[in-house]
C-alpha positions in Angstrom: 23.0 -6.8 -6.2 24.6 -8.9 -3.8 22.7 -12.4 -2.9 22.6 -10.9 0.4 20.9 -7.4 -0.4 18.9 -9.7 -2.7 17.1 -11.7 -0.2 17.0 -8.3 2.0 14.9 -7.0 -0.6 13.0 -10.0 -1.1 12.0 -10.0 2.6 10.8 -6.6 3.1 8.7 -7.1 -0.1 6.9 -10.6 1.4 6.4 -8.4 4.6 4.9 -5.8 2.4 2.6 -7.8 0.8 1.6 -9.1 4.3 0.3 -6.2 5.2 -1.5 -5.0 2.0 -3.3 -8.4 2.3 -5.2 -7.8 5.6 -5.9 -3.7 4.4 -9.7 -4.3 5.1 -12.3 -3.3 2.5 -13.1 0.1 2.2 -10.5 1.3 3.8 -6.8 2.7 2.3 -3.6 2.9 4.4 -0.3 4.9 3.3 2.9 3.9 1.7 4.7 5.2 5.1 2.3 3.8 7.1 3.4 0.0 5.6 7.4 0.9 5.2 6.7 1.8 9.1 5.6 -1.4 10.0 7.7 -3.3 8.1 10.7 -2.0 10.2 11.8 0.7 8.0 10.1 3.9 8.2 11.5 5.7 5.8 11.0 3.2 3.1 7.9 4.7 1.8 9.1 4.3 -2.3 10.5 0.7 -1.9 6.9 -0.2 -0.6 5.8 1.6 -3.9 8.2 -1.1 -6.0 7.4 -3.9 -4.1 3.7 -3.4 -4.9 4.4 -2.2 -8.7 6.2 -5.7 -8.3 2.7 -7.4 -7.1 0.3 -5.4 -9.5 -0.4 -9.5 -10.9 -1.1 -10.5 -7.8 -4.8 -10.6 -6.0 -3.5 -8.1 -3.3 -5.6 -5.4 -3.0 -2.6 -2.7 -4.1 -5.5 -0.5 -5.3 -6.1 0.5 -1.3 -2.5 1.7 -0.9 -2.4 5.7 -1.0 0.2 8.1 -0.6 0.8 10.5 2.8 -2.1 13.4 1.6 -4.6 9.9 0.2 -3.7 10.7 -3.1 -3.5 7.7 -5.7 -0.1 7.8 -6.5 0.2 4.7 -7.5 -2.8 4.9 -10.5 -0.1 4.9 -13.2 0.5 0.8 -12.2 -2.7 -0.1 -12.8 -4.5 -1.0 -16.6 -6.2 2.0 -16.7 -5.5 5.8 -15.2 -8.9 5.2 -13.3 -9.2 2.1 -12.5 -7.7 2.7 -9.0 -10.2 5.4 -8.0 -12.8 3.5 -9.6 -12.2 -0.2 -7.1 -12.1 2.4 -4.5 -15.2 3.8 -5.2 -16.5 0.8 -5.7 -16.0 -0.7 -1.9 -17.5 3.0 -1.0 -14.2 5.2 -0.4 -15.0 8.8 -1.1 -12.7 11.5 -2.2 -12.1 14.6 -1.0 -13.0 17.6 -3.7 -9.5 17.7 -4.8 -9.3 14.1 -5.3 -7.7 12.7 -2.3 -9.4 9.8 -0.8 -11.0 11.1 2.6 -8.5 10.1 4.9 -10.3 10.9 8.6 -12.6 8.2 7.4 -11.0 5.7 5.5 -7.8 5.1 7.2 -6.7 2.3 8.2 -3.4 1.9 10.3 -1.4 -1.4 10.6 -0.1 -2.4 14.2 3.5 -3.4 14.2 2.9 -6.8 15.8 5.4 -7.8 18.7 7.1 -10.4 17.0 8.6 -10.1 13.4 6.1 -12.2 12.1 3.1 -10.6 10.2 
């Protein structure tokens, strides 16, 4: 990878993580939701590394869900239900088919003005 696609990468990741940080508590966004925001919409699974890349991190990856509020992302985490379970935990209920219910606990980042998050 060139030092230019590099720091690229590098800063769509930090704006990734910029947003995860202010998901609020009891509440999920999506993957597409994030990559949308962060200028590139269809950037969904890069938004998927960048968090696999932050799973050490105190960012609450957990609330990140995919397109239908399933928890994709559960394989990243130390346990398969760990991610359902800090959901639960803030209150986030699931649909029957294991979905987190997202008419209720979605929340949507607004693309601010400026580039800066």
């Amino acid at each position: 990878m060139s030092k230019e696609n590099s720091q690229k990468k590098n800063d769509f990741f930090d704006k990734v993580y910029k947003v995860v940080a202010k998901i609020p508590y009891g509440k999920v966004t999506t993957y597409g939701s994030i990559a949308e925001v962060c200028g590139i919409k269809s950037a969904a699974r890069t938004v998927g590394w960048a968090l696999n890349s932050a799973k050490h991190s105190n960012l609450p990856c957990h609330r990140v869900v995919n397109r239908f509020g399933a928890l994709s992302g559960k394989t990243h985490f130390a346990g398969p239900k760990l991610m359902e379970d800090l959901l639960r935990s803030e209150g986030v209920e699931f649909t029957e088919d294991g979905c987190v219910n997202l008419e209720k606990y979605l929340w949507k980042p607004e693309k601010k003005r400026s580039s800066k998050f």
